[in-house]
Every structure is written in structure tokens, then in C-alpha cells.
TITORTI-281707 format. One line per field, with one value per atom (N, C-alpha, C, O): residue number from 1; atom name; y negated, z negated, x. Coordinates in pm, whole numbers, plus 32768, in hexadecimal, padded with zeros to 4 digits. Layout:
N
n	[NUM;...]
atom	[CA;...]
y	[Y;...]
z	[Z;...]
x	[X;...]
***
This chain:
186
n	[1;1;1;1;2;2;2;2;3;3;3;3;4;4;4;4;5;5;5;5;6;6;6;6;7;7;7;7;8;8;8;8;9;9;9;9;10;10;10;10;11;11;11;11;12;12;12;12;13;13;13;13;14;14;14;14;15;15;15;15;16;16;16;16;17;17;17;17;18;18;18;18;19;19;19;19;20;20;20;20;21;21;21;21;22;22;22;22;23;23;23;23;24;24;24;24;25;25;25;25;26;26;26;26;27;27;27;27;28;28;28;28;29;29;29;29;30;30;30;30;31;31;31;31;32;32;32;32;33;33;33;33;34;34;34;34;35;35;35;35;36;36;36;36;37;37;37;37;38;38;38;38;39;39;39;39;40;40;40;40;41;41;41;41;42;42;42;42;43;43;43;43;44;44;44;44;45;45;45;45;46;46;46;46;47;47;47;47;48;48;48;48;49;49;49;49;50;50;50;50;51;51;51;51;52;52;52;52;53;53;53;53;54;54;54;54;55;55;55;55;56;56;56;56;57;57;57;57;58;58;58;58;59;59;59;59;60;60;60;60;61;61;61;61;62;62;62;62;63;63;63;63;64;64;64;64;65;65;65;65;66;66;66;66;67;67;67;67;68;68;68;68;69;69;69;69;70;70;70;70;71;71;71;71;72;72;72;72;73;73;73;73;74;74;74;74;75;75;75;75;76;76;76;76;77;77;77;77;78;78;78;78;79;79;79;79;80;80;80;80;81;81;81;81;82;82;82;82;83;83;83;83;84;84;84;84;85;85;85;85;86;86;86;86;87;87;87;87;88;88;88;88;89;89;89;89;90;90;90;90;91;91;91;91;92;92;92;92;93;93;93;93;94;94;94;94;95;95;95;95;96;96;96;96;97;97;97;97;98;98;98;98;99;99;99;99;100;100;100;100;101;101;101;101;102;102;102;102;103;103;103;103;104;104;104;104;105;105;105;105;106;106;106;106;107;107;107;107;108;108;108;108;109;109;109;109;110;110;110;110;111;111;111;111;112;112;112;112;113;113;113;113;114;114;114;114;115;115;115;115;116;116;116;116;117;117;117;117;118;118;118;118;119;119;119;119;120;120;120;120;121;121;121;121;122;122;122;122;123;123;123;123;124;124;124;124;125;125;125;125;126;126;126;126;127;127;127;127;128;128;128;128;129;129;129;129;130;130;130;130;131;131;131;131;132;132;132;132;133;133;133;133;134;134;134;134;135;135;135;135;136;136;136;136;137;137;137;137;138;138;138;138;139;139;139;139;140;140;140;140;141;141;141;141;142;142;142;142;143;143;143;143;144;144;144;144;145;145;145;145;146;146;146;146;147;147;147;147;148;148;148;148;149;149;149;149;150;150;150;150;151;151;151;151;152;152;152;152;153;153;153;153;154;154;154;154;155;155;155;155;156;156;156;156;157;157;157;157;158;158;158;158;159;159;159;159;160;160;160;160;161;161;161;161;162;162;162;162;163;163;163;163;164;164;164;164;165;165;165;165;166;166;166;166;167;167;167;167;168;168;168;168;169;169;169;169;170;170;170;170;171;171;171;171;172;172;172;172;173;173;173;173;174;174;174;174;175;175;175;175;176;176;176;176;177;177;177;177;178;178;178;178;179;179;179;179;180;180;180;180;181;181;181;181;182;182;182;182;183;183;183;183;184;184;184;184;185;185;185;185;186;186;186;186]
atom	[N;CA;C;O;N;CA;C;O;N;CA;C;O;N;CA;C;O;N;CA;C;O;N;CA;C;O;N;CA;C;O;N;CA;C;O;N;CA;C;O;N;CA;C;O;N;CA;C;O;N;CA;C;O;N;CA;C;O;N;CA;C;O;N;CA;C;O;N;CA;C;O;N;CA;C;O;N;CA;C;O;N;CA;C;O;N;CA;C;O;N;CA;C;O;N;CA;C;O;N;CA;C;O;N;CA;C;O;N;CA;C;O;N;CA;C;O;N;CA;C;O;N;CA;C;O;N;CA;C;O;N;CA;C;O;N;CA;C;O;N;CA;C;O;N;CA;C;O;N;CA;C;O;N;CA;C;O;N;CA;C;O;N;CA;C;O;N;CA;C;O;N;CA;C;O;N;CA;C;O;N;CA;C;O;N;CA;C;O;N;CA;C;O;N;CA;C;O;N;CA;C;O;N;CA;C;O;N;CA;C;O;N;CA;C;O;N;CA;C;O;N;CA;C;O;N;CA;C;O;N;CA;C;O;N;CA;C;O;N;CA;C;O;N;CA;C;O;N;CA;C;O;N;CA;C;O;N;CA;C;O;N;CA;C;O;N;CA;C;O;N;CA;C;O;N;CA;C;O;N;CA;C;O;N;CA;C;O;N;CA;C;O;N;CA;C;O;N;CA;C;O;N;CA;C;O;N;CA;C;O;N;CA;C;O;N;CA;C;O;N;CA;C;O;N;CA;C;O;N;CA;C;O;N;CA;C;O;N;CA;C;O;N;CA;C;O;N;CA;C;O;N;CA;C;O;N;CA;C;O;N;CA;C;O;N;CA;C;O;N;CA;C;O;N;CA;C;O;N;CA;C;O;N;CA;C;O;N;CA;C;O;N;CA;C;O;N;CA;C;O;N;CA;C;O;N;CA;C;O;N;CA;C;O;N;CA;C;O;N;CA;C;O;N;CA;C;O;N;CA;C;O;N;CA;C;O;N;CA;C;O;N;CA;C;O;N;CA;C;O;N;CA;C;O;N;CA;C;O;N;CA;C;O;N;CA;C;O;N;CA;C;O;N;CA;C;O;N;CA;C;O;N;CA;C;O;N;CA;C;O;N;CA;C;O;N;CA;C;O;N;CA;C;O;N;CA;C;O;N;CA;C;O;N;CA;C;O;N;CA;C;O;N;CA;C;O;N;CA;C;O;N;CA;C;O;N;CA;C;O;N;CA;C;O;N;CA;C;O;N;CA;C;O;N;CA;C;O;N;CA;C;O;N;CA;C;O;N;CA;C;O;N;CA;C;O;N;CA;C;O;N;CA;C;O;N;CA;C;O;N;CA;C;O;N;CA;C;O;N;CA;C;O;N;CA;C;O;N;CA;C;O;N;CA;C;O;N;CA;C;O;N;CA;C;O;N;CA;C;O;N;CA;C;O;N;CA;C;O;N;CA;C;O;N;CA;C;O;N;CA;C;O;N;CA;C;O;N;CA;C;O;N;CA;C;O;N;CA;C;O;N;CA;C;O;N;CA;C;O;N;CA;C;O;N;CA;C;O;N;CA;C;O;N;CA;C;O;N;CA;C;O;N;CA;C;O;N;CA;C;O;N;CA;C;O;N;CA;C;O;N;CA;C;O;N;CA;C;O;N;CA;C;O;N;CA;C;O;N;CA;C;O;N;CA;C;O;N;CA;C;O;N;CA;C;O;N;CA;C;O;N;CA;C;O;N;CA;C;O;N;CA;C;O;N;CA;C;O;N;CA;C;O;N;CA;C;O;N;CA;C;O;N;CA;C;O;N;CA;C;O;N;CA;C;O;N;CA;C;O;N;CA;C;O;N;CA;C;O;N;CA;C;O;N;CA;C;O;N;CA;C;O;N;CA;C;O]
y	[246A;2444;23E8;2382;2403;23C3;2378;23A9;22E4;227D;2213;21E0;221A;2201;2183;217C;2127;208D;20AC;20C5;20AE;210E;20D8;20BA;20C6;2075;210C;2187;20B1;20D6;20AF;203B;2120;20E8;20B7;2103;2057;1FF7;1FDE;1FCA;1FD5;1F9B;1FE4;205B;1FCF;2039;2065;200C;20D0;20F4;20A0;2055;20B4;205E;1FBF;1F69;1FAE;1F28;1F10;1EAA;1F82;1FA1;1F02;1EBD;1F07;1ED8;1F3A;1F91;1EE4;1F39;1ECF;1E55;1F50;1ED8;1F3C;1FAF;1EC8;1EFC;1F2F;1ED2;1F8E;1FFB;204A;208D;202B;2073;2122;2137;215C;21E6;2279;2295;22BB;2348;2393;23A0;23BE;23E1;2478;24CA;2497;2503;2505;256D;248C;2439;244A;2433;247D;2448;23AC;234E;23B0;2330;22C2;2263;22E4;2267;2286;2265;22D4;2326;22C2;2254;22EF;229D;228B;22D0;21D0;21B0;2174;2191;2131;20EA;2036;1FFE;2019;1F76;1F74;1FAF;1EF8;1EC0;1E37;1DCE;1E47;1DC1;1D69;1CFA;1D8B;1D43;1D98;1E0D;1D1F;1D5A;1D2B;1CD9;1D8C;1D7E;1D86;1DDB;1D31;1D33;1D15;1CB0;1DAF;1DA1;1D5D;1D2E;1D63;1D06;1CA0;1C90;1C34;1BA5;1BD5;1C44;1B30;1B32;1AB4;1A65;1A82;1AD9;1B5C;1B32;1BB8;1C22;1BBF;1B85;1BD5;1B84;1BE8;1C62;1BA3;1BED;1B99;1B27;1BD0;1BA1;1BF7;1C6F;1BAA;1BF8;1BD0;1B6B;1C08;1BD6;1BE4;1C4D;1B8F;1B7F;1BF1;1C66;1B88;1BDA;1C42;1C81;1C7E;1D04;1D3D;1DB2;1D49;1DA9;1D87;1DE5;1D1A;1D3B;1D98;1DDB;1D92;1DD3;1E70;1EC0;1E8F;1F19;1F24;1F76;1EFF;1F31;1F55;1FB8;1ED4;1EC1;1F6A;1FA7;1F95;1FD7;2064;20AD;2072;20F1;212F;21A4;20B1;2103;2116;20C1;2171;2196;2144;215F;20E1;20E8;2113;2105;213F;2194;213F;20CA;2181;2127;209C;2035;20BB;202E;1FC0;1F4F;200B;1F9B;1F76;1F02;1FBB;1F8E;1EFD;1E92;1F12;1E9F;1E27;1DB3;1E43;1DCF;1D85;1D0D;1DC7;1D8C;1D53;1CF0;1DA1;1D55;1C8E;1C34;1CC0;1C4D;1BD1;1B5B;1C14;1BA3;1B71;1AFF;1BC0;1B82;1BDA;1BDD;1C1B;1C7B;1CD0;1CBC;1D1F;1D5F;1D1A;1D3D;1CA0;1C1C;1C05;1C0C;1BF4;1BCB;1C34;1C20;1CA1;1D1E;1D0B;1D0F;1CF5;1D08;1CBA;1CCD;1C3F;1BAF;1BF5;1C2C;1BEB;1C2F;1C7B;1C5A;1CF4;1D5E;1D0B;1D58;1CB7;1C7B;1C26;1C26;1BF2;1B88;1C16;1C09;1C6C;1CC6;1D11;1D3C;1D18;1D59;1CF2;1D0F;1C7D;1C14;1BD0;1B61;1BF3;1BAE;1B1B;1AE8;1AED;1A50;1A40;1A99;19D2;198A;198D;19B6;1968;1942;18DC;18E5;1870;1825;183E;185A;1848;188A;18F5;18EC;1953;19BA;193E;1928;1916;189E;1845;1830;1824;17DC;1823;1801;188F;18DE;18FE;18C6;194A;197D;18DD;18C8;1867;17E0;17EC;17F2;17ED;17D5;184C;1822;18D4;1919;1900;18D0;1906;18D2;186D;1887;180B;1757;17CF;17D0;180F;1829;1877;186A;18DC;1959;18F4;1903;1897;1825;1817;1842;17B6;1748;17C9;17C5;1851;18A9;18E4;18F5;18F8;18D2;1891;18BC;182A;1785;17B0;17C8;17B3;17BD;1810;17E4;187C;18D1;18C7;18F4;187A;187C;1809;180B;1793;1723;1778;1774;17A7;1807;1869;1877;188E;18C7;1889;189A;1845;17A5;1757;1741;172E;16FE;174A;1718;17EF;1851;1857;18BA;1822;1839;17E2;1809;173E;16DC;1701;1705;171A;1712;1780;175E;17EE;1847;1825;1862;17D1;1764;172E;1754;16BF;1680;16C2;1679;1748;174B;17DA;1816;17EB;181F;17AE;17CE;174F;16CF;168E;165C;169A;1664;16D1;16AF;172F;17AF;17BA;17E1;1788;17A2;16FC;16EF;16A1;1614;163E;161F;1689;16AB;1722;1731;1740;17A0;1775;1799;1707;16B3;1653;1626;162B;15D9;1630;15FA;1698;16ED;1701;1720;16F2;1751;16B2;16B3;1644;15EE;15B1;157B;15D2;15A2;160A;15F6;164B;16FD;16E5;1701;1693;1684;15FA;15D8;15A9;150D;1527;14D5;1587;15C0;161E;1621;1646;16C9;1626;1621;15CD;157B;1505;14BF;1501;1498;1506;14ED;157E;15AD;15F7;1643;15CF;15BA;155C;1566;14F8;1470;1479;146A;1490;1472;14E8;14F9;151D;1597;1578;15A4;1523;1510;1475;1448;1439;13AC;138E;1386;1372;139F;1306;12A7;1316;12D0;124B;1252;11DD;114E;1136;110D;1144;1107;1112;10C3;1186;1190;113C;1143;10F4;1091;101F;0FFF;0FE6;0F91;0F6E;0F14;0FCD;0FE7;0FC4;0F77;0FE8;0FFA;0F6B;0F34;0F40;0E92;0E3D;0DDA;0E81;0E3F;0E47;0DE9;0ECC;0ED0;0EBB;0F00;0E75;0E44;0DBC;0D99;0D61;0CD2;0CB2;0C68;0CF0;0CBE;0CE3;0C90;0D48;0D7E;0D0A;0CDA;0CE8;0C72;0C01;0BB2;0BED;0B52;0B60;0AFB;0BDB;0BE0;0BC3;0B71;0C12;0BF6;0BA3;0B84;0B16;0AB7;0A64;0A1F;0A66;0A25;0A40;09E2;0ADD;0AF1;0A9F;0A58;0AA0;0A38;0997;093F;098E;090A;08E9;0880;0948;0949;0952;08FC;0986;099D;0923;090F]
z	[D668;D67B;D6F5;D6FE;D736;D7C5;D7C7;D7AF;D7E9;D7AD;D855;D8AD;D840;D8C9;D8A0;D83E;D8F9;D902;D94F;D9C7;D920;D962;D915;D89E;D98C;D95B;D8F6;D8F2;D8C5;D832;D863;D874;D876;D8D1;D856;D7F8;D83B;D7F8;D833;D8AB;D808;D83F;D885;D898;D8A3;D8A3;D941;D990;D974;D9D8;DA5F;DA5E;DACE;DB32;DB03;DB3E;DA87;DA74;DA2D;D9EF;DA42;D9F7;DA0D;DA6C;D992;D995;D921;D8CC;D95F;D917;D8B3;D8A2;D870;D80B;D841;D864;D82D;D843;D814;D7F8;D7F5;D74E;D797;D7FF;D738;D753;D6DD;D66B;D72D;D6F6;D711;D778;D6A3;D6D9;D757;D75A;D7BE;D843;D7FA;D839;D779;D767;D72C;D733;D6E0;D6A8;D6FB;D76E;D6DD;D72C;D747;D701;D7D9;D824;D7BC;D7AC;D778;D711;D69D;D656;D66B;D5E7;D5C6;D5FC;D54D;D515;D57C;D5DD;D53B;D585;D53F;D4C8;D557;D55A;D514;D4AC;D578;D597;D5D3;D631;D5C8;D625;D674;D63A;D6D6;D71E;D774;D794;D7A7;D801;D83A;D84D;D845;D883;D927;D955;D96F;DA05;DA16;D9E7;DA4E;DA60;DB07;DB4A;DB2B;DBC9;DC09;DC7A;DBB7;DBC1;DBE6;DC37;DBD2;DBFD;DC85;DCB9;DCB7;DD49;DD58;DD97;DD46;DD46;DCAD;DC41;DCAF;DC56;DBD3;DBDF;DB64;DAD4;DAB5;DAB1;DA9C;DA68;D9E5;D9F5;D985;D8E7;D8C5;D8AA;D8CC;D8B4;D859;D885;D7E2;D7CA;D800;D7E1;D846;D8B6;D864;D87D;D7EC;D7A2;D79F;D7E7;D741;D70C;D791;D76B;D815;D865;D892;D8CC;D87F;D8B1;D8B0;D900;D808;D7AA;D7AA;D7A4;D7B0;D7AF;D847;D84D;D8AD;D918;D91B;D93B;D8EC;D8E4;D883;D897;D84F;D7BA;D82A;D7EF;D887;D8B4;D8BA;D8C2;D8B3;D8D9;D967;D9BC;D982;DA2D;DA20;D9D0;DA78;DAA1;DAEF;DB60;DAEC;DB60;DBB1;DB9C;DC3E;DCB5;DCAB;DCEE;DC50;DC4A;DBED;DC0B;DB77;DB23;DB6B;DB57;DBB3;DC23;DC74;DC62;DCB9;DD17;DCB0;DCD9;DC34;DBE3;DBA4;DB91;DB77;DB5F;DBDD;DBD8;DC35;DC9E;DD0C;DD45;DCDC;DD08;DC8A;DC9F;DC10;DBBD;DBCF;DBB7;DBF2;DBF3;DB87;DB75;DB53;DAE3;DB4D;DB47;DB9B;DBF2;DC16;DC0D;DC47;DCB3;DC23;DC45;DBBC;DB5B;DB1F;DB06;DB18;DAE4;DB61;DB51;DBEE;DC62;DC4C;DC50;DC2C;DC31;DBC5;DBD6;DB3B;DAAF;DAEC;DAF1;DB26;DB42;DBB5;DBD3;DBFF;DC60;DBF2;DC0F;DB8E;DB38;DAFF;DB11;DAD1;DAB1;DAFF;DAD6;DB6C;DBCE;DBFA;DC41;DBD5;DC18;DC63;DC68;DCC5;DD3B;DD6B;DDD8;DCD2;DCAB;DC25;DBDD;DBFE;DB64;DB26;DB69;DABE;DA98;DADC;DB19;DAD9;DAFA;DB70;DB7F;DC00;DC62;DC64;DCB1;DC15;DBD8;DBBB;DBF3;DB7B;DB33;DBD2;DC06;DC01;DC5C;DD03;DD55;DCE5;DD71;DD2B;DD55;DCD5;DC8F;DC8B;DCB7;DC3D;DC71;DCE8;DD06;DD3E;DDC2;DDEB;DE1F;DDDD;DDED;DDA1;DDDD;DD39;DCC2;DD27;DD66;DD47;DD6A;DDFF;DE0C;DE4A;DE9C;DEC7;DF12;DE58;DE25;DE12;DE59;DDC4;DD78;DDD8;DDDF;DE49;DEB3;DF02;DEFF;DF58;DF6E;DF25;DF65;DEA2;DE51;DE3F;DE36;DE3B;DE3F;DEBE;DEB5;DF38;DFDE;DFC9;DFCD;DFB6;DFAE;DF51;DF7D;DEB9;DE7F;DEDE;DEF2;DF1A;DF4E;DFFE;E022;E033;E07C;E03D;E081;DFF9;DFC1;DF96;DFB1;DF53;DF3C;DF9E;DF8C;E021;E0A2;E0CA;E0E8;E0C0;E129;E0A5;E0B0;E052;DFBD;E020;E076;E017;E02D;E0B7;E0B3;E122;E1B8;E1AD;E1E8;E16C;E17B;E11A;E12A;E0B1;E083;E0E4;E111;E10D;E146;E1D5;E222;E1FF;E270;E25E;E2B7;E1E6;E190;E16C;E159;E163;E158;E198;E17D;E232;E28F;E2C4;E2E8;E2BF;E2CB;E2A4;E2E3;E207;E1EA;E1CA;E187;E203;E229;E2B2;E2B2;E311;E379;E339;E35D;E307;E2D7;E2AB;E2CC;E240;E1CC;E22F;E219;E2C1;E309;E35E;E390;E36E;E3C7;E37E;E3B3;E320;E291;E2A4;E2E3;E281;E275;E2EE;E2DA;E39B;E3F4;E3EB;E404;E3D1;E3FD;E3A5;E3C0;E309;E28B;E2A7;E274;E30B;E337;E3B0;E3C6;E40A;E47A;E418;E444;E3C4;E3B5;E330;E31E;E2F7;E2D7;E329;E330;E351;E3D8;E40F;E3F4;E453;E492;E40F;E42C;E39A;E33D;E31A;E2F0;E320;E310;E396;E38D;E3F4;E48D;E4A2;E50B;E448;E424;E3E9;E400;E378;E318;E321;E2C1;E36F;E381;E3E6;E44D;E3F3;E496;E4AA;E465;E52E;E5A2;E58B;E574;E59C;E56B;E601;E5DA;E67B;E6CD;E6CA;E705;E678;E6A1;E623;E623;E5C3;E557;E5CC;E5F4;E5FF;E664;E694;E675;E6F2;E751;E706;E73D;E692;E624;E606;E604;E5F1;E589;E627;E621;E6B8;E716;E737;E761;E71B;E744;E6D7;E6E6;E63D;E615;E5F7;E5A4;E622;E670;E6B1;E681;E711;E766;E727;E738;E6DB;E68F;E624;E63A;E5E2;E590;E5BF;E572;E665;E690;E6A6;E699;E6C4;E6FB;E68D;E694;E61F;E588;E58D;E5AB;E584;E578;E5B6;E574;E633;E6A0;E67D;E676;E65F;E611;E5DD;E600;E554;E4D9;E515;E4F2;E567;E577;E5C7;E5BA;E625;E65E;E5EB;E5F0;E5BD;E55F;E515;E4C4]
x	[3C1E;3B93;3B89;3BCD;3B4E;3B43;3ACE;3A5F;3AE8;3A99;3A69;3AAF;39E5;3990;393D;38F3;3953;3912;388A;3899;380E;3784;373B;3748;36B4;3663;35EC;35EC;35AD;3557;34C4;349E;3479;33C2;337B;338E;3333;32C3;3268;327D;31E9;316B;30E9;3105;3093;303A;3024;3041;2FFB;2FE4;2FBB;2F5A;3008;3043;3033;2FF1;3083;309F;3137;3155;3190;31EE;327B;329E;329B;330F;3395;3382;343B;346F;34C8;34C4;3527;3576;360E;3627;364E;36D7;3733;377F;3762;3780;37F6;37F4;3865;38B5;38DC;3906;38BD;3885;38EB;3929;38E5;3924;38C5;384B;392A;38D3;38B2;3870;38E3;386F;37F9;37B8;37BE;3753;370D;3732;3680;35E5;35E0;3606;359D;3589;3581;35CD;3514;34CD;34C9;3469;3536;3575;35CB;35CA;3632;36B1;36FE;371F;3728;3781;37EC;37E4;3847;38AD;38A8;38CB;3873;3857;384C;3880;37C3;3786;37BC;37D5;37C5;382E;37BA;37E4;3714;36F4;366E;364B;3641;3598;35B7;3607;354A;3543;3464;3419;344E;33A5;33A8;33C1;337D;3375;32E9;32E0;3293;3207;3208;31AD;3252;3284;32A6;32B3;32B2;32C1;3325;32DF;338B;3403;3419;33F0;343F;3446;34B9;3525;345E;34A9;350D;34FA;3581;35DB;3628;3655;362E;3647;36D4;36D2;3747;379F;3820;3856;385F;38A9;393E;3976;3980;39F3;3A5C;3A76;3A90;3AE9;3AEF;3B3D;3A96;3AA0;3A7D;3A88;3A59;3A45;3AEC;3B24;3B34;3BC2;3C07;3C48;3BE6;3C4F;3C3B;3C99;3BBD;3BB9;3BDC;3C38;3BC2;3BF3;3CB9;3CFB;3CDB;3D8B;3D84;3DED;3D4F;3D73;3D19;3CCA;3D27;3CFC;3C5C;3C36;3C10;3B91;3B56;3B70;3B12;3AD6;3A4B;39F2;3A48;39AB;3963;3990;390C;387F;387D;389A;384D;3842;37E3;37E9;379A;3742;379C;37C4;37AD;3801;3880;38A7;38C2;3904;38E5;3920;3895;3832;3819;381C;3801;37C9;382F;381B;38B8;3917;3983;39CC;3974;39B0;3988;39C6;38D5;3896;38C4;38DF;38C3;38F0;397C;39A4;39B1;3A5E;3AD6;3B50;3A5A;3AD4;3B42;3BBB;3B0F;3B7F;3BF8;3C6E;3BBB;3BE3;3C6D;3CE3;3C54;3CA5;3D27;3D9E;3CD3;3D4B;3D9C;3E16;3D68;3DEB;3E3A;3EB4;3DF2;3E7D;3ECC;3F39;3E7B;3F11;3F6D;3FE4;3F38;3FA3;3FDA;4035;3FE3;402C;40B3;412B;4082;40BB;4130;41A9;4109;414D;41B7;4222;4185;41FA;4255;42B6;423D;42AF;428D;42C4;421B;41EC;41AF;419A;419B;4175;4185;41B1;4163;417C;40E4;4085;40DA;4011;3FE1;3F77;4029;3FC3;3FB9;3F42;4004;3FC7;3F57;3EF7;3F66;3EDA;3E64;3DF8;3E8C;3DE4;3DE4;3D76;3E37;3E03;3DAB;3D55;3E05;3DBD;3D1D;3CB7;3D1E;3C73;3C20;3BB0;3C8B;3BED;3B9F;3B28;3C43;3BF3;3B8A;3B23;3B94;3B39;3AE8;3A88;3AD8;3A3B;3A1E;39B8;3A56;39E3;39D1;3957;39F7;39BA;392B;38CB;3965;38E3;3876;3813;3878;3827;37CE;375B;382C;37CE;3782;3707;37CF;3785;36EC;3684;36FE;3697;3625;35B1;364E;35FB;3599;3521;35E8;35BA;3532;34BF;3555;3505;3470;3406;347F;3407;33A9;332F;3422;33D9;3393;331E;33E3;3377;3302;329D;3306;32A2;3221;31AA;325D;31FF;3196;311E;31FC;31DF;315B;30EF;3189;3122;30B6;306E;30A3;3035;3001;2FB1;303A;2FD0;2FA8;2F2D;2FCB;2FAD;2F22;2EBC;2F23;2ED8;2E7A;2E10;2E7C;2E05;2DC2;2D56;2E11;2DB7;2D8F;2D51;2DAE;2D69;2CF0;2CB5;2CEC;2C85;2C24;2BAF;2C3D;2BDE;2B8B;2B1D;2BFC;2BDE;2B5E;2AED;2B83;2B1B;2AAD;2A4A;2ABA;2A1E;29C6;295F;2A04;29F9;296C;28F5;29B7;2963;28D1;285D;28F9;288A;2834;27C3;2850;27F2;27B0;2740;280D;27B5;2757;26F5;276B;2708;268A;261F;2698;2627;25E9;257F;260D;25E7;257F;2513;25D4;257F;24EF;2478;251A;249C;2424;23AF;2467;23F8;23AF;2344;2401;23A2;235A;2300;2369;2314;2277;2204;2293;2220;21D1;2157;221F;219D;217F;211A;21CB;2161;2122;20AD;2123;2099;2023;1FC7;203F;1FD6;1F9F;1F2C;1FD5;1FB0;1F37;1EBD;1F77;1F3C;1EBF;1E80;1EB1;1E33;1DFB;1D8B;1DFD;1D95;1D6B;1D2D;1D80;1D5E;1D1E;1D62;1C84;1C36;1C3F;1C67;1C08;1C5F;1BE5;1B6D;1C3C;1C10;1B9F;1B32;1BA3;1B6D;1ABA;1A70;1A8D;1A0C;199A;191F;19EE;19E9;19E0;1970;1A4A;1A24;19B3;1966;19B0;1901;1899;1849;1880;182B;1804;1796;1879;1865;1828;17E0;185C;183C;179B;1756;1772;16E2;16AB;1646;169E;164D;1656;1602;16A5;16BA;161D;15C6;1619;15A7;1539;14DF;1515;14A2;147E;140F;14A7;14E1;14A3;146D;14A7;14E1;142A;13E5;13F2;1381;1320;12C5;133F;12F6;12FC;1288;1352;133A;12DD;128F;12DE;12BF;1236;11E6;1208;1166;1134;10D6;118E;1140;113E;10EF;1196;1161;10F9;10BB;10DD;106C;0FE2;0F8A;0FE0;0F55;0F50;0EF5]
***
């Protein structure tokens, strides 16, 4: 029975994720399987990967094939990275703890590579915030000058013009001064 490490499709139309199932390669895709060793969700940005280390060891040491993707996904984790050191430990070529010590150093490296990357990702979130901000900062001030221009020239339409009130209070001053000047005459 020829036994294939292949991912398993879940989830609903273009939103798919998979699970990690180690399966007879004559089993339907998302038919019987084996065991389940690990979910992969390509939706995330970095892509989530849920995996259990062990058991994908062991079936690998114990002869299973993985598909080109489960390939890529166990190799980014370090499972590949690990069966090489064993079979190195096995052929003579080092001791374990040289094996555990070479894979730390690759894990803390994969890691900080890792890290780099969400914190760039991060970086270009905020930059393209704020210059989406900065963007519509200018907009909200354009809307704003255009909406204080169209009511000041309403204001400046419906408010008639103070000077001919003036004139008015001026020419009945003397009309006034003359009435008076009447009655005292009589």
C-alpha cells in the first residue's frame, strides 16, 4: 500500500483551506485517510501552518511520499531539514547532538527570517495607512474650503448691503432739526 503525505481541501469556495492527512495515494482527495498530522490556511498572510513535527517524522522515516506541496510545507517547517540530519547520525557522519545542534541553529534562523518578514509586512500596513490618511486629510480639507466659499457667498446674497441705511438715518437728521426749529417758531 503506497502511502502519500497530501493535503485534504476544506472550506467553501475560493476560501479553501487544507488538513494534512496522511492517506493511501489510491483514496479520493477528501476521501479516507490515515491520520491527520496538520492543517495549512493559505488565506493568512504569512500562510498558517499547524503541524504536528513528530508524527510527520515518523511517517516520513517509515517510507511515506509527499506531494509537491506537502513537500514545500514540510520542508519550510524543518521536518526534511531533520530526517537529513538522522540519516546523517545514522551513516556515521556526526553524533546527535551535533544533529540537535545544527537544526537549532537553522530553526533560530528560519525564526528571525520569519519575524523580518511579518515586521515588514507590518511596516508597509502602517506606511500605506497613513499615506491613505494623509490623502484623504487633503480631500476632507478641499470639501471643507469649497463648503466655506459657497456659504460665505450665501451669507453675502442674502444680507443687503448696510450703506444705504446710512444715507437714510443721514437725511432725516436735518428733517428733524427743521421740525424742530418749526415748533419753536410758532
Amino acid at each position: 500500500m503506497p502511502v502519500k503525505i497530501r493535503l485534504q481541501r476544506h472550506g467553501r469556495k475560493g476560501y479553501a483551506y487544507y488538513h494534512i492527512v496522511i492517506a493511501d495515494s489510491r483514496a479520493p482527495r477528501d476521501g479516507k485517510f490515515i491520520e491527520r498530522i496538520g492543517s495549512y490556511n493559505p488565506n493568512t498572510n504569512p500562510a498558517t501552518i499547524d503541524l504536528k513535527f513528530e508524527k510527520a517524522l515518523s511517517w516520513l522515516q517509515n517510507g511515506a511520499q509527499p506531494t509537491d506541496t506537502t513537500r514545500n510545507i514540510l520542508s519550510s517547517e524543518g521536518v526534511l531539514m531533520k530526517k537529513h540530519l538522522l540519516e546523517g547520525v545514522q551513516k556515521g557522519a556526526f553524533d546527535v547532538v551535533e544533529a540537535d545542534k545544527r537544526f537549532e541553529a537553522w530553526k533560530a534562523s528560519k525564526e528571525t527570517s520569519v519575524a523580518k518578514t511579518k515586521e515588514q509586512l507590518v511596516a508597509g500596513k502602517q506606511a500605506d495607512n497613513k499615506t491613505r490618511l494623509a490623502a484623504e486629510a487633503e480631500v476632507n480639507k478641499a470639501k471643507a474650503a469649497e463648503l466655506a466659499k459657497k456659504k460665505a457667498d450665501a451669507i453675502a446674497a442674502s444680507i443687503p448691503v448696510v450703506e444705504p441705511v446710512e444715507e437714510v438715518v443721514a437725511e432725516e437728521a436735518p428733517i428733524a432739526e427743521v421740525a424742530i426749529t418749526e415748533e419753536a417758531a410758532e
